[in-house]
C-alpha positions as CSV (number, residue, x, y, z in Angstrom):
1,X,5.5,24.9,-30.3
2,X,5.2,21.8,-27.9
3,X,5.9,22.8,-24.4
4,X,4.6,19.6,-22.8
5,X,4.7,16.2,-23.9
6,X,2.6,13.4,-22.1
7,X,4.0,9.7,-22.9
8,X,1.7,6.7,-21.1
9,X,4.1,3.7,-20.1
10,X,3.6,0.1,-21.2
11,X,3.5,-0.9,-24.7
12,X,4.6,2.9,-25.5
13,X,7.7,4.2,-23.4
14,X,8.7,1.5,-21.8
15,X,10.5,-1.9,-23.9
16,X,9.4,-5.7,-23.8
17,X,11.3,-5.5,-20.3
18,X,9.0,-2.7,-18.9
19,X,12.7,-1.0,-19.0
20,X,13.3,2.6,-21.0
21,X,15.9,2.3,-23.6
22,X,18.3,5.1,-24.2
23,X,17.5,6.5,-27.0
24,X,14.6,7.2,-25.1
25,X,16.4,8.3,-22.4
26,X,18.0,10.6,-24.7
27,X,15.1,12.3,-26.2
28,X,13.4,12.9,-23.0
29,X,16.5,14.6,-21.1
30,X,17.0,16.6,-24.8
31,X,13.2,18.3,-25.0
32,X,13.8,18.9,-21.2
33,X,17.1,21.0,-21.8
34,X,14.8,23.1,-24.1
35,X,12.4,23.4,-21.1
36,X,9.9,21.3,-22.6
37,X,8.1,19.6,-19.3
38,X,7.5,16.0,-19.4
39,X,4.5,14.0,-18.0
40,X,4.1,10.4,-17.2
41,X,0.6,9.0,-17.5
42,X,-0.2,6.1,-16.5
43,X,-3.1,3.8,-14.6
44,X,-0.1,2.9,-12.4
45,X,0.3,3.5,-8.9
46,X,2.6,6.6,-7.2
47,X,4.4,3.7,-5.6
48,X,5.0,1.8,-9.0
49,X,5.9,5.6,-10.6
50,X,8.5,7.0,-8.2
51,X,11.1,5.1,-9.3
52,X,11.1,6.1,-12.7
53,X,10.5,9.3,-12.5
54,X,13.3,9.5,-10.6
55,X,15.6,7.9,-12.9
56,X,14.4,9.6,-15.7
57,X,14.6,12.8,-13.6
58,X,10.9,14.1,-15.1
59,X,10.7,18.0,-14.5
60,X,7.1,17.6,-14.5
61,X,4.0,15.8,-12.2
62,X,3.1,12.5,-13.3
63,X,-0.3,11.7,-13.7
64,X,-1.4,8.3,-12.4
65,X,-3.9,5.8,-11.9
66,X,-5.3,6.7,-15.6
67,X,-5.5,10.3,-14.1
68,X,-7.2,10.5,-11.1
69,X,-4.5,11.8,-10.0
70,X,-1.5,14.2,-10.4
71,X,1.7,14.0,-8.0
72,X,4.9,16.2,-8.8
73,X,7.0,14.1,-7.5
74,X,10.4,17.0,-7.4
75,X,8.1,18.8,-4.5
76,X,5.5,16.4,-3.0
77,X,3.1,17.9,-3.6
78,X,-0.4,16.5,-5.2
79,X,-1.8,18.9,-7.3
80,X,-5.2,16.8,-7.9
81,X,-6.9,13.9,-6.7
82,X,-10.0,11.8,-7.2
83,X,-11.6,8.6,-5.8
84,X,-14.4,6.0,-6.3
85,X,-16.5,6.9,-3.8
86,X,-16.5,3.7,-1.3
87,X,-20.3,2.9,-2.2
88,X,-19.8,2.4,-5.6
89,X,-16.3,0.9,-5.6
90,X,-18.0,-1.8,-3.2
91,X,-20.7,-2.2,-5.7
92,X,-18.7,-2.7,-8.3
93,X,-16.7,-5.0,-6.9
94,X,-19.6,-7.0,-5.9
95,X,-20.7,-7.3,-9.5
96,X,-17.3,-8.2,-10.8
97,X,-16.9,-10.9,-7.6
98,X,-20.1,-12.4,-8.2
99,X,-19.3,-12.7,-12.1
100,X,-16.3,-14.6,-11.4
101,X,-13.7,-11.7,-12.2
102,X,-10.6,-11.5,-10.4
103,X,-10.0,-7.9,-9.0
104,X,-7.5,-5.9,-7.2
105,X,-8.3,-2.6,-5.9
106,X,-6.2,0.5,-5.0
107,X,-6.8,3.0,-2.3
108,X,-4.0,5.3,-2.5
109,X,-1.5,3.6,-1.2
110,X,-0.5,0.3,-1.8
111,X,-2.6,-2.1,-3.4
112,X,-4.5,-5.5,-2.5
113,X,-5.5,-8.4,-4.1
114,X,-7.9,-11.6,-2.6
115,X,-5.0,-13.9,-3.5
116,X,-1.8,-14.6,-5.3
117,X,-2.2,-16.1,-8.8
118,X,-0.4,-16.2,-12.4
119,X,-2.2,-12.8,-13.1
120,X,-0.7,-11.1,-10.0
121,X,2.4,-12.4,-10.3
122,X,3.0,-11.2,-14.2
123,X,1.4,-8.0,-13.1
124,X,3.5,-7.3,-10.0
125,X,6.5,-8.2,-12.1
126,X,5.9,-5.3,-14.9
127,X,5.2,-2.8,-11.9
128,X,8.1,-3.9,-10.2
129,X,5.8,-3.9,-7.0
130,X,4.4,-6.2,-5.1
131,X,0.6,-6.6,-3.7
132,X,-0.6,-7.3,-0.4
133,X,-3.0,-10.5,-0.8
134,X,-5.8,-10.3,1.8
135,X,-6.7,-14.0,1.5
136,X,-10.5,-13.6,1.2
137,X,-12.6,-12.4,-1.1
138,X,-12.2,-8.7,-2.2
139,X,-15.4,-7.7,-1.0
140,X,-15.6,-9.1,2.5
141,X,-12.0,-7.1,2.8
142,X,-13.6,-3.7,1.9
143,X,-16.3,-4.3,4.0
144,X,-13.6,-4.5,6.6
145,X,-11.9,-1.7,5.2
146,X,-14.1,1.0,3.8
147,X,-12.6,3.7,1.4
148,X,-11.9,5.3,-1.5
149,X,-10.4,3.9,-4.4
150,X,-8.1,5.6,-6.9
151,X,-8.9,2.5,-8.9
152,X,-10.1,-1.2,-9.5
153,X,-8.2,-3.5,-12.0
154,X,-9.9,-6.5,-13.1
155,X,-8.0,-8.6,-15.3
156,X,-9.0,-11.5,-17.0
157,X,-8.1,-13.1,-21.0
158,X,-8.7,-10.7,-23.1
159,X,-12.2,-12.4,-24.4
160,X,-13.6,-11.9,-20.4
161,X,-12.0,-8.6,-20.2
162,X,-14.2,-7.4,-23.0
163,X,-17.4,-9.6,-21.6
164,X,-16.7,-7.4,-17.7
165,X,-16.1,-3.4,-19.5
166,X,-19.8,-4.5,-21.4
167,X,-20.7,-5.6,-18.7
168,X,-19.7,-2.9,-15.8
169,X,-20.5,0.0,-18.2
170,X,-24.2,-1.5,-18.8
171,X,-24.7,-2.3,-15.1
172,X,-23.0,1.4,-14.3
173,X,-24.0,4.1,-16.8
174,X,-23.1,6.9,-14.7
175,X,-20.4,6.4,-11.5
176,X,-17.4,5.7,-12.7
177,X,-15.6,5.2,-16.0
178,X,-14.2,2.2,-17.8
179,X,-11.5,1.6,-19.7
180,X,-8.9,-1.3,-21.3
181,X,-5.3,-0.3,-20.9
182,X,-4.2,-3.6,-21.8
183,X,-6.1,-6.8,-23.4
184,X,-6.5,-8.3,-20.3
185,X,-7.0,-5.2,-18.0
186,X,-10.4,-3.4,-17.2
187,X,-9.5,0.2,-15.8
188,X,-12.2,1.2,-13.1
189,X,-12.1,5.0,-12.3
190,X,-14.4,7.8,-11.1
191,X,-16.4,9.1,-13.1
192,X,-15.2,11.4,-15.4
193,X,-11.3,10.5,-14.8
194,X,-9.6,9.6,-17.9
195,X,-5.9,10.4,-18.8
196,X,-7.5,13.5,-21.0
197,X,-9.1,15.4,-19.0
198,X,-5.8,15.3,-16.3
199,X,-4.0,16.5,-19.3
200,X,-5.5,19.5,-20.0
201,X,-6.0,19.6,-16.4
202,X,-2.9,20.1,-15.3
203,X,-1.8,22.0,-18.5
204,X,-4.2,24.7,-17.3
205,X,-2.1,24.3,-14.2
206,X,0.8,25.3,-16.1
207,X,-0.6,28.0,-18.0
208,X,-0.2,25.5,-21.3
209,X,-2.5,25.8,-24.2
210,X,-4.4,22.4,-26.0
211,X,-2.2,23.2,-29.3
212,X,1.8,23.4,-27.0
213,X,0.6,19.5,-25.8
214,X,1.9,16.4,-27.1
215,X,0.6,12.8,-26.3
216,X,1.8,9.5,-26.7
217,X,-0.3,6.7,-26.2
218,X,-1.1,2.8,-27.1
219,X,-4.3,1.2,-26.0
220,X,-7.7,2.3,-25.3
221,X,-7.4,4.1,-21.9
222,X,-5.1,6.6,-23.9
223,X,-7.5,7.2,-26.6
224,X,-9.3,10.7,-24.6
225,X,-5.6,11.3,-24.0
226,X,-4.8,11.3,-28.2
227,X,-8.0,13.1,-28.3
228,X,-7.5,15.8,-25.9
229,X,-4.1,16.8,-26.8
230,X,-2.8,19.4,-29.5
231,X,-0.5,16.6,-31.1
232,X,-1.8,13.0,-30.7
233,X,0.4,10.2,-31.0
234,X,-0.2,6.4,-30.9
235,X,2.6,3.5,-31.7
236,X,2.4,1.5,-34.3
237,X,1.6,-1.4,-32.2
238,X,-1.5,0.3,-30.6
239,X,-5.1,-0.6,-30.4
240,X,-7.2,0.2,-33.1
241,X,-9.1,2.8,-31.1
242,X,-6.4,4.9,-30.2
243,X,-5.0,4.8,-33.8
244,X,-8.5,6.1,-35.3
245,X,-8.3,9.5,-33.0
246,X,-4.4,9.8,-33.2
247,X,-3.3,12.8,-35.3
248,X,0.0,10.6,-36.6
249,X,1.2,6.9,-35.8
250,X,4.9,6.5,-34.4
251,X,6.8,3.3,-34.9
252,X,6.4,1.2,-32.6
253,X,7.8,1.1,-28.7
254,X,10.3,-1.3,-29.7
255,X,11.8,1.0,-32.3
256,X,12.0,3.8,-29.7
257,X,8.9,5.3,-31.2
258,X,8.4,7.9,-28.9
259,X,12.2,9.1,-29.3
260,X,12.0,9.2,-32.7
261,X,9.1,11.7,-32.9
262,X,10.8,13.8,-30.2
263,X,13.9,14.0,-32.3
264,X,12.3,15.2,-35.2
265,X,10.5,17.8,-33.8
266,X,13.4,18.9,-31.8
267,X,15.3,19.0,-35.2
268,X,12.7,21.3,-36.7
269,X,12.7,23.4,-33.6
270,X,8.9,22.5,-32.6
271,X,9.7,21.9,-28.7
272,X,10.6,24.7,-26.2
273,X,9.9,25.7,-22.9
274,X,7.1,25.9,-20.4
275,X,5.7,29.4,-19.7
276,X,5.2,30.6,-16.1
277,X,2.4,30.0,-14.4
């Protein structure tokens, strides 16, 4: 029996117009009238979350920023929360700055980028939020500014995106973790963070077992995700990483993969409610 189902965002929930259908829609509001609890995970931001989890009305946390965190957004509170430490997000972006890489970095709230270019502007427009340019290079503003960082996002063609990860996870074998959640986007987390481990994480939270725990997922920074659930599913459009560890492929996002999987399992009976804590 699945009793929580984890669906990442872009390229898998959401459409081409970083929109939810609804048929989607549908789906999710049907396993949640079974008491099914639904998760969004995501490398987003809370800021960049909030508003669809409130439209969608999610009865359970989200995880964010490729789960270093996990926010229930119906109470406030934040059940879990990792960050870079400062020294080695600073480091990190020294490396990618000196390569040429642009970056933008997240401390928890908000997030800031050294300028405005094509990049941010086609990012800020599938978030649906805006960044805060600092007008200098990245690293003279965290020297400025020292903290934390939930994450770093380089992004770059997809060709330099696969020349930084090599590169970052060569120069930094241990202190963070990398991952590509899109072509273009490098993923920069603490180490250990990945969108599987919040899973079960916060499924131990709820008292969930591996095997009630259902996962959709596209691109490489869901593959621990596919992997650490009881049901893995990637989209037909996802990477080939995420499709080797899934358990089945969906149809795509743009045929309302993810709803289609829901409705069949809800039509065999296979999705019912969370158990108490």
């Amino acid at each position: 029996m699945i009793r929580l189902i984890a669906s990442d965002l872009d390229d898998t929930l959401l459409n081409a117009n970083s929109d939810v259908n609804g048929r989607v829609v549908k789906a999710l509001h049907a396993a949640m009238a079974v008491g099914c609890g639904i998760v969004l995970s995501s490398g987003r931001m809370l800021e960049a979350m909030l508003p669809l989890a409130k439209r969608l009305e999610v009865n359970a946390p989200m995880l964010l920023y490729n789960g270093a965190m996990a926010y229930d957004h119906n109470t406030g509170e934040t059940i879990f929360a990792d960050q870079l430490p400062y020294e080695t997000a600073l480091a990190i972006a020294r490396l990618c700055e000196d390569a040429g890489y642009y970056l933008q970095v997240y401390p928890g709230k908000n997030y800031y980028c050294p300028r405005i270019t094509e990049a941010t502007k086609k990012y800020a427009w599938s978030i649906k939020v805006d960044p805060i340019p600092v007008n200098m290079p990245m690293v003279q503003w965290m020297e400025a500014h020292p903290s934390g960082m939930q994450k770093l996002l380089l992004i770059d063609t997809p060709e330099g995106a696969d020349k930084a990860k090599a590169m970052l996870e060569a120069a930094f074998p241990t202190g963070a973790s990398f991952a590509k959640s899109r072509p273009h986007y490098v993923e920069m987390s603490p180490e250990g963070v990945n969108k599987g481990a919040a899973l079960l994480r916060l499924a131990r939270h709820f008292g969930i077992e591996r095997d009630e725990v259902m996962a959709f997922g596209d691109g490489q920074n869901d593959v621990e995700m596919l992997k650490a659930a009881g049901t893995g599913v990637c989209m037909e459009n996802g990477c080939p990483e995420a499709k080797a560890v899934a358990d089945r492929i969906a149809p795509s996002n743009l045929e309302d993969g993810v709803a289609q999987v829901i409705e069949e399992y809800l039509d065999k009976g296979w999705i019912g409610g969370m158990k108490a804590k």
